[in-house]
C-alpha positions as CSV (number, residue, x, y, z in Angstrom):
1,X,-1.0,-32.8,26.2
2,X,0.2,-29.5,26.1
3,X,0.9,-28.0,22.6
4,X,1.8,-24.6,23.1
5,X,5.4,-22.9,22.0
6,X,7.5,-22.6,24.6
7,X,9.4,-19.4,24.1
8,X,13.0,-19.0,25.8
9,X,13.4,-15.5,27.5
10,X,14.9,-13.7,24.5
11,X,12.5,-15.0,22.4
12,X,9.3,-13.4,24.5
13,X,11.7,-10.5,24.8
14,X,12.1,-9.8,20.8
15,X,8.2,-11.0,20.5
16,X,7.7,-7.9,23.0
17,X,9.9,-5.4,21.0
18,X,8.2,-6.6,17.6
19,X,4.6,-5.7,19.3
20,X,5.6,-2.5,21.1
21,X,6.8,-1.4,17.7
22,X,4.0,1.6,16.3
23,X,2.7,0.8,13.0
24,X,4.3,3.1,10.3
25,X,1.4,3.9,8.3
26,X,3.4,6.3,5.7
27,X,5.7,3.9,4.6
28,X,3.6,0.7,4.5
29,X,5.7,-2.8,3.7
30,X,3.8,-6.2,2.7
31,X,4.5,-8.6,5.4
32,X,7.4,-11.1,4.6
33,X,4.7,-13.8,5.9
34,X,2.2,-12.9,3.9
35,X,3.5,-13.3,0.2
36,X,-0.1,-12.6,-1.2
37,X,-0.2,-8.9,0.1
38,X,2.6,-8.5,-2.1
39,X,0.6,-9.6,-5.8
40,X,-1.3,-7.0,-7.6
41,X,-5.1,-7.5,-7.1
42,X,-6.9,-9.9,-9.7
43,X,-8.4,-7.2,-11.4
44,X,-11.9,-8.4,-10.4
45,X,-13.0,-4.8,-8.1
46,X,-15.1,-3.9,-10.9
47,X,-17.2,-6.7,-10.5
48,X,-19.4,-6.0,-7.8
49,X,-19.9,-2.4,-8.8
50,X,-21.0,-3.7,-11.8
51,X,-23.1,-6.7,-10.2
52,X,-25.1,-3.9,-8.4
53,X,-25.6,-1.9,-11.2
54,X,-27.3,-4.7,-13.1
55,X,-29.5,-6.0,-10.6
56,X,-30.5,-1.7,-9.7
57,X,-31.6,-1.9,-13.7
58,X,-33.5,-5.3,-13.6
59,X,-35.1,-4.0,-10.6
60,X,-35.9,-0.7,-12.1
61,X,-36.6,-2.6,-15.4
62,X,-39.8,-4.6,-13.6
63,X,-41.0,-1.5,-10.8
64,X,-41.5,0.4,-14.0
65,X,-43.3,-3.0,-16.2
66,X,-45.3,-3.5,-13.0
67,X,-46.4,0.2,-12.8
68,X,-47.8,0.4,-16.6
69,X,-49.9,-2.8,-16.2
């Protein structure tokens, strides 16, 4: 069974115009498809910074108890 679209001429026409289209990189536009690109991140960057930064002190923390034993 065959499931693909099938797209009438204009159709593959405008699908050609929307791809030939450059990206305009200064004025960048959420996609109207994609309704999460335009929500404000969840706040949660810091936490992997901060993940590393614990685990470099633990790590730290027992180099330096395993050196004075």
């Amino acid at each position: 069974m065959d499931t693909r679209d099938s797209k009438t001429p204009d159709e593959e026409l405008e699908h050609l115009h929307e791809v030939s289209q450059p990206e305009d990189y200064d004025h960048p536009e959420p996609d109207v498809e994609q309704p999460e690109a335009r929500e404000p991140d969840s706040g949660m960057a810091w936490l992997l910074p901060a993940l590393i930064v614990v685990v470099a002190v633990v790590v730290v923390g027992l180099l330096v108890i395993g050196l004075t034993d």
